[in-house]
N, C-alpha and C positions, 0 to 999 in steps of 0.2 A: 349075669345072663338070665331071661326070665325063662321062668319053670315052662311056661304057657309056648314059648316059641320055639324051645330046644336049641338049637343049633344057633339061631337067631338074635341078634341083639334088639335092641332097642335104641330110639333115636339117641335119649339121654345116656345109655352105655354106652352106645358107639363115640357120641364126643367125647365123652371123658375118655375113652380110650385113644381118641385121638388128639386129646388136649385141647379141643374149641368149644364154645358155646354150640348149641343146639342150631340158633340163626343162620350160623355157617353153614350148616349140611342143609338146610330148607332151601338156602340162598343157591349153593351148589346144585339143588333137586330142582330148584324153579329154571337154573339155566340150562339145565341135561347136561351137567357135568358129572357130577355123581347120584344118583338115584339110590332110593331103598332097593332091594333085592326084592321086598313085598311087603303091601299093605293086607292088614285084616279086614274084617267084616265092620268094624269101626272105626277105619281111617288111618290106624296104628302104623308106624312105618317102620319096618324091620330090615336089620343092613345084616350079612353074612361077615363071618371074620376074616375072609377072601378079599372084603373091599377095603379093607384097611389097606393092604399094598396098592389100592388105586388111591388112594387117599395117602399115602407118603410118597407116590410119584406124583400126585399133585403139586405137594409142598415143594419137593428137590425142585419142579419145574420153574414153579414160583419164585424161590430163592434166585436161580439164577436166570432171572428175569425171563422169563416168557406170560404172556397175559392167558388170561382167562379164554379168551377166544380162541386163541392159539392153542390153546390147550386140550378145549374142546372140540377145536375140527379135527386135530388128533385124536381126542376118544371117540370118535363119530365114524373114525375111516381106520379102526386099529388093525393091524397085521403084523408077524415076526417081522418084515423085512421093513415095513416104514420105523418100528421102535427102534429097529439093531440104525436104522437112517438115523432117527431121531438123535439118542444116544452120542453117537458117532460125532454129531453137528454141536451138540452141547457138551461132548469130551473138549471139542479145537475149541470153542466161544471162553472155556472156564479153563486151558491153557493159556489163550492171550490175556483172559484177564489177570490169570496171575501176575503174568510177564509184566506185565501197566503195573501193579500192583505193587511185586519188587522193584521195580525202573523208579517210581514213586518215594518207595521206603530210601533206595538209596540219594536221589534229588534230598529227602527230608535230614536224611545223616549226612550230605555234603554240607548243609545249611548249619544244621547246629554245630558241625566242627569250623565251620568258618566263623560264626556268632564267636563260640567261644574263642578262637585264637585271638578275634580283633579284642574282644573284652582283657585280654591282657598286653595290648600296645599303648603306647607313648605315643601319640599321632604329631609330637612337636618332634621327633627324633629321626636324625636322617642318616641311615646305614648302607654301609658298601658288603654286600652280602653275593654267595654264590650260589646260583638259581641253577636246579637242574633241568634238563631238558622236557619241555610238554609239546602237547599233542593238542595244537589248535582248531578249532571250524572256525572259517573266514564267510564273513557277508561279501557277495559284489564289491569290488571297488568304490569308495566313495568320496576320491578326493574332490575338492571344491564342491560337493554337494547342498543344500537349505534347503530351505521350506521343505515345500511338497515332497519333493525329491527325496529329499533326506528322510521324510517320515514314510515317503515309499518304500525305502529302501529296507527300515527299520521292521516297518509291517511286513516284510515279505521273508526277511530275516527270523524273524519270529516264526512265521507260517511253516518255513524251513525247519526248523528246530522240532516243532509240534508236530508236523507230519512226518518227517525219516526220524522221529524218537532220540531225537541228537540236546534235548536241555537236560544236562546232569546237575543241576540244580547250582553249579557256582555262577559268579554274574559275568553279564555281559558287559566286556571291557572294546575299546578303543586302543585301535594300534593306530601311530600316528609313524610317519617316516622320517630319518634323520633329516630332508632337506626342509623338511615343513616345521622341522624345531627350527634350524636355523634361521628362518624367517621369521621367528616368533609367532607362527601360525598352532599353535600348541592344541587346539582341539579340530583343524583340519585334519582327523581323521582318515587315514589311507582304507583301514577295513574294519568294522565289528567284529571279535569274536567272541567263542566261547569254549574253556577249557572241555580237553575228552580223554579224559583219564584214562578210558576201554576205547580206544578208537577202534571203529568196524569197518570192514573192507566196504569197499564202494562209493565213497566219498573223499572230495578233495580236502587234505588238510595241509596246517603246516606248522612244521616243526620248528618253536622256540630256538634261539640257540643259550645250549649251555654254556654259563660264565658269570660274570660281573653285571650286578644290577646297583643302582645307586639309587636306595628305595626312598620316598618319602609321602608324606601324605597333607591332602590340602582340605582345610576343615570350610565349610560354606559354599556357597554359588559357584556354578563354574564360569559367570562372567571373571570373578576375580581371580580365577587360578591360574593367570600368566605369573603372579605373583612370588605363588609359591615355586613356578618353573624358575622364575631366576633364582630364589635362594636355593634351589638344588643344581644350575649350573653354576651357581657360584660355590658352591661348593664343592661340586664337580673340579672346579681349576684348581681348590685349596689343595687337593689331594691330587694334583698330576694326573686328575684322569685324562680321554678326552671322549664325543662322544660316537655311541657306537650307531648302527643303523636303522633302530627303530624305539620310540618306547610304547611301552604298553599302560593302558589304564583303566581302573577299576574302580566300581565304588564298594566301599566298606557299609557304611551305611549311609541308607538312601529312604524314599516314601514307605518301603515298608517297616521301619525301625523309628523314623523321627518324622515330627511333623512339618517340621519347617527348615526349608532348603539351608538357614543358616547354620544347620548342625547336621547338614550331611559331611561322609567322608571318603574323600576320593584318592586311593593310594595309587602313587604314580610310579614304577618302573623304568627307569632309564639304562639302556645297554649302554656297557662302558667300555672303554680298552685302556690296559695299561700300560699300553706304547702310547709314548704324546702325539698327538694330532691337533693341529688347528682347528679352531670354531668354525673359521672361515674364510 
């Protein structure tokens, strides 16, 4: 603090006390956001130790994003009742972001436990496994769907998930229905969904059914993976199963993991029962 001002700082105390370069506070003085308190008889610009709490609400405002201008028309028009406003509006702005923040962190921890579980399967191995009950979001119907349609459907599906906050970060699979396997219609698709571990009230879901799944997985393109569905209904008959009323399907990995479609991996889901039933 110089001897000469008393009370008063100096430009170059005042930043160092507020951790900027000096440019910052000229740049803040040329836009009337923060000003000296007063100049001398030489131009000298002297700031009180009052303006540093204007100058660390500057920053908190900065931080969580408000502009300079914004900033300014607030210090231009200041009162108890617009701050306690102000405040107020940037307590709910830095709760929702939280909220985005953690919804995010956990998308990011569904992903790495999924990475890791696939990194320890045998994608040639086909298992009769008991799946417990989940908690589906379903797209629109979209049997006999293509083109356009189909990518309507997808885009809108997506937009869905984005706005009501519904992608928990596991993938979107293909529910296909039992009469469209029998046809060997195997990616006529009935609905998209996508798992929801925390389902929230207000949306239509649907619930999985607990039991027997007769899991396998089909390495490359999905033109060829009629292929892999017959070796898992033929496997299907080895074991007595027969089948049940939908399957589901998912891919392992896909564009974001590999570069070329002949190494993606799409693990198929067949509901089974182990009362015999015909194919057909």
């Amino acid at each position: 603090m110089s001897k000469k001002t008393g009370k008063f700082l100096s430009t170059g105390e005042f930043a160092k006390l507020c951790k900027v370069n000096k440019q910052t506070l000229f740049y803040y003085d040329q836009i009337g956001l923060l000003s000296p308190i007063t100049k001398d008889e030489k131009g000298y610009r002297y700031y009180s130790i009052q303006q540093l709490e204007v100058f660390m609400l500057i920053g908190l405002l900065k931080d969580i994003g408000m502009s300079l201008q914004d900033i300014q028309q607030y210090m231009q028009n200041k009162s108890p009742e617009s701050f306690l406003s102000l405040m107020y509006r940037k307590k709910e702005e830095i709760v929702k972001k939280r909220q985005e923040m953690e919804a995010k962190e956990k998308m990011i921890e569904t992903t790495i436990d999924l990475m890791e579980q696939a990194s320890q399967l045998n994608f040639s191995d086909i298992t009769l496994e008991e799946l417990p009950e989940v908690t589906l979001y379903l797209s629109r119907n979209i049997e006999n769907t293509a083109g356009d349609d189909f990518v309507k459907v997808v885009s809108d599906f997506i937009d869905e998930l984005y706005e009501l906050h519904l992608d928990t970060g596991y993938p979107i699979g293909g529910l296909t229905k039992r009469e469209q396997v029998l046809k060997g219609e195997y990616t006529n698709y009935s609905y998209l969904y996508i798992e929801q571990p925390e389902p929230r009230e207000g949306h239509p879901y649907f619930k999985s059914v607990k039991g027997s799944f007769l899991i396998g997985y089909h390495i490359g393109d999905e033109k060829n993976i009629h292929k892999t569905y017959k070796r898992l209904l033929a496997e299907m008959e080895r074991l007595h199963l027969s089948l049940g009323d939908y399957v589901l399907e998912e891919y392992v990995y896909d564009t974001l993991v590999k570069n070329r479609k002949e190494d993606y991996v799409t693990k198929i889901m067949i509901q089974v029962i182990k009362s015999p039933r015909r194919l057909s």
